[in-house]
C-alpha positions in Angstrom: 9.7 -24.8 -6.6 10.9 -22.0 -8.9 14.3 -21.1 -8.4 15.0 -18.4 -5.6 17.4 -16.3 -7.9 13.9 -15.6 -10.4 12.0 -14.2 -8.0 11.5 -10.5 -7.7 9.3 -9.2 -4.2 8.0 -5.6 -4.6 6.8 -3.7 -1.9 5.4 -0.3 -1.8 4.2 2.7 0.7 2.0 5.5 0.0 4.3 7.9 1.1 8.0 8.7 1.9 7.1 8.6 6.4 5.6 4.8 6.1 7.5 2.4 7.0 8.2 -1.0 4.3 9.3 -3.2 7.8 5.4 -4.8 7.8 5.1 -5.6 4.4 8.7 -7.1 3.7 8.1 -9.3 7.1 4.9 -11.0 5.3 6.6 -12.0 2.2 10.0 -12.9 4.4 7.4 -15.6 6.1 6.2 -16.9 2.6 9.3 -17.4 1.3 10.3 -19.1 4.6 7.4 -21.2 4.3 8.3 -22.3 0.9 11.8 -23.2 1.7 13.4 -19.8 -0.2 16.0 -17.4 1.8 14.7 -14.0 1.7 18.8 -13.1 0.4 18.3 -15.4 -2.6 14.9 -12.9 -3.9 15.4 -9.7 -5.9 13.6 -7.1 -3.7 12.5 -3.8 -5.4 11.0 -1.3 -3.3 9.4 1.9 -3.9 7.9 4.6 -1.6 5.6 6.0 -3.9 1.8 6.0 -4.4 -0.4 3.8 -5.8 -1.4 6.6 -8.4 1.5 7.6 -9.7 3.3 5.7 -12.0 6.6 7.2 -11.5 8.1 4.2 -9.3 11.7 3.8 -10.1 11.8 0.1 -8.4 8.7 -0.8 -10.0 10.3 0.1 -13.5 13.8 -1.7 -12.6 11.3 -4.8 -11.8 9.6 -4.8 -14.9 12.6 -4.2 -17.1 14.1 -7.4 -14.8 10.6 -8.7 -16.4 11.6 -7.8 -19.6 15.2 -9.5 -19.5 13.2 -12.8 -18.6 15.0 -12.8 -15.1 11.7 -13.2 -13.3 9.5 -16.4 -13.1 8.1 -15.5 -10.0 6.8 -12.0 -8.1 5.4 -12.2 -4.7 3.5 -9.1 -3.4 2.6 -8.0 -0.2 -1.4 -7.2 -1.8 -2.4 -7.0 -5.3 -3.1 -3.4 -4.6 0.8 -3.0 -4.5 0.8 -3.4 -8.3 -1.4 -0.4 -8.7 -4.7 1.0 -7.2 -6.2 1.5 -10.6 -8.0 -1.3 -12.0 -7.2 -0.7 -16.0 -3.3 0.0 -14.9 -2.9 -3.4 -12.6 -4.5 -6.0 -15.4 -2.9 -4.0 -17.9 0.2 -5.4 -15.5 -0.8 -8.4 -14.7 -1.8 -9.5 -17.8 1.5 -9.1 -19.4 3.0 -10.6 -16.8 0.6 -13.3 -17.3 1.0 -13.7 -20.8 5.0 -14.0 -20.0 4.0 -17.0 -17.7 4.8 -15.3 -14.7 3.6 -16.4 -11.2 2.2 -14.2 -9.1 1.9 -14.4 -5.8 -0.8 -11.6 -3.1 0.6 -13.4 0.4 -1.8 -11.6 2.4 -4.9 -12.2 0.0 -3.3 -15.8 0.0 -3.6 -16.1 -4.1 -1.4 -16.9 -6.5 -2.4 -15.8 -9.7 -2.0 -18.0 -12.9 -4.1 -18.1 -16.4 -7.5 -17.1 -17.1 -8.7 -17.4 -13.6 -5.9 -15.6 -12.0 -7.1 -12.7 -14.2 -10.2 -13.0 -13.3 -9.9 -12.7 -9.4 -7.5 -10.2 -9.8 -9.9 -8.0 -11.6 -11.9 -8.9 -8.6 -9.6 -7.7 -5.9 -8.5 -4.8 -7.8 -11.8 -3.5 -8.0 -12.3 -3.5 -4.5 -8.9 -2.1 -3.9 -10.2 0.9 -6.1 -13.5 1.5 -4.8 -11.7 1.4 -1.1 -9.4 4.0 -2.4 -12.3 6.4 -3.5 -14.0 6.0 0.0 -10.8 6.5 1.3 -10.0 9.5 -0.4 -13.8 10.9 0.4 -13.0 10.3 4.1 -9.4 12.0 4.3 -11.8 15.5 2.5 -14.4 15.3 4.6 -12.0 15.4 7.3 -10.4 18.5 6.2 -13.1 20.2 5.6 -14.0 19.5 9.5 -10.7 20.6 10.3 -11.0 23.9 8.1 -14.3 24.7 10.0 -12.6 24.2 13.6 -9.3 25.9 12.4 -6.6 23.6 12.7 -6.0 23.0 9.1 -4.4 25.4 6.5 -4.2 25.2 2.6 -0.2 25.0 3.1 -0.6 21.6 5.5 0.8 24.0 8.9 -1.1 23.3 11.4 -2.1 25.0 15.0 -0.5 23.5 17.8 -2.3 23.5 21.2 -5.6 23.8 19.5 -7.4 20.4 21.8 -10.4 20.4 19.4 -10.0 16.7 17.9 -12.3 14.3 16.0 -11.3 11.2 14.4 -12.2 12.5 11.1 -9.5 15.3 11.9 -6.8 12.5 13.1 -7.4 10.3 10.2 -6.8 13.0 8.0 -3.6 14.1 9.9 -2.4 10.1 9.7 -3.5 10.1 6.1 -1.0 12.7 5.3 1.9 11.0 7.1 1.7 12.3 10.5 2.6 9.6 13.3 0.4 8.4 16.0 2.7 9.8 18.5 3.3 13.6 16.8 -0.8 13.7 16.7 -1.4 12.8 20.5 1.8 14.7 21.2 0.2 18.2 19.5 -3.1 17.4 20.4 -2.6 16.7 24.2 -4.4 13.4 24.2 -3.2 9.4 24.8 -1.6 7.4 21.8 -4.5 5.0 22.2 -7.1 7.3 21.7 -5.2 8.3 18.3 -5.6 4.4 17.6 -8.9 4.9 18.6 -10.4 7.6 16.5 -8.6 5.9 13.4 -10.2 2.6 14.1 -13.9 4.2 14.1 -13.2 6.1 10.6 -11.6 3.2 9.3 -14.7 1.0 10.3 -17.1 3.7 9.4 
């Protein structure tokens, strides 16, 4: 077992109103399981997106890289590294090439040599392509919004306007809005939020 004091967990949000609580649990309850107080771990976090390379946590990390203070980085998902496939090998392969372990708890991997490289290109792939349908979704949805007038190029929105779809709600969550503000403005249940962003999620 590597020793707890070179091992750096990074966690990462798309934007500023998500909360880190879910992701930090999950790598809390692989380090339990592999006998390593969370304390002991260097934790860098970052509440930036995927895209943007401007993570100042991420950059602390990989100069803690650089310093050879890390043997070990856990993640919450590969997609954490980046969501663009050239950037996250480009990563993960000098990390690699450093002999760093590293661990995707949720995609339960851990990524070593040739083959680590090769399911990570894998992963991030899919990660990317998700992205893309992701991104096709959340404009779709505002271009359904524009047409029943509750979105405006500035992101202000109409209150008291009841005309919801889940595209409309997905696009509102997308953009950081909470379940609760959305049923709240919108006049409608929590679980029918939950509900509309299950169907465009599964869509």
């Amino acid at each position: 077992m590597p020793s707890a004091r070179r091992i750096a967990a990074y966690i990462r949000v798309s934007t500023v109103s998500q909360n880190l609580a879910g992701q930090k649990a999950a790598i809390k309850r692989w380090l339990k399981g592999q006998g390593i107080a969370a304390k002991d771990v260097q934790w860098f976090e970052d509440k930036k997106s995927g895209d943007n390379t401007d993570r100042p946590a991420f950059k602390a990390m990989q100069q803690a890289v650089f310093d050879g203070e890390v043997k070990t980085i856990v993640v919450y998902k590969l997609d954490r590294v980046s969501r663009k496939i050239a950037e996250g090998l480009n990563v993960l392969q000098e990390w690699l090439d450093k002999g760093i372990r590293v661990v995707s708890v949720t995609q339960q991997f851990d990524f070593s040599g040739t083959t680590g490289k090769l399911v990570a290109a894998v992963l991030l792939g899919i990660a990317e392509m998700e992205q893309e349908a992701r991104r096709e979704r959340q404009q779709e949805g505002i271009e359904e919004a524009k047409k029943n007038g509750v979105y405006k190029k500035n992101g202000e929105r109409r209150r008291g306007h009841r005309k919801i779809t889940p595209k409309l709600v997905a696009t509102l969550h997308a953009e950081g809005m909470s379940a609760s503000k959305i049923a709240s403005d919108f006049g409608i249940a929590r679980s029918t939020v939950y509900k509309y962003l299950g169907e465009v999620a599964n869509a």
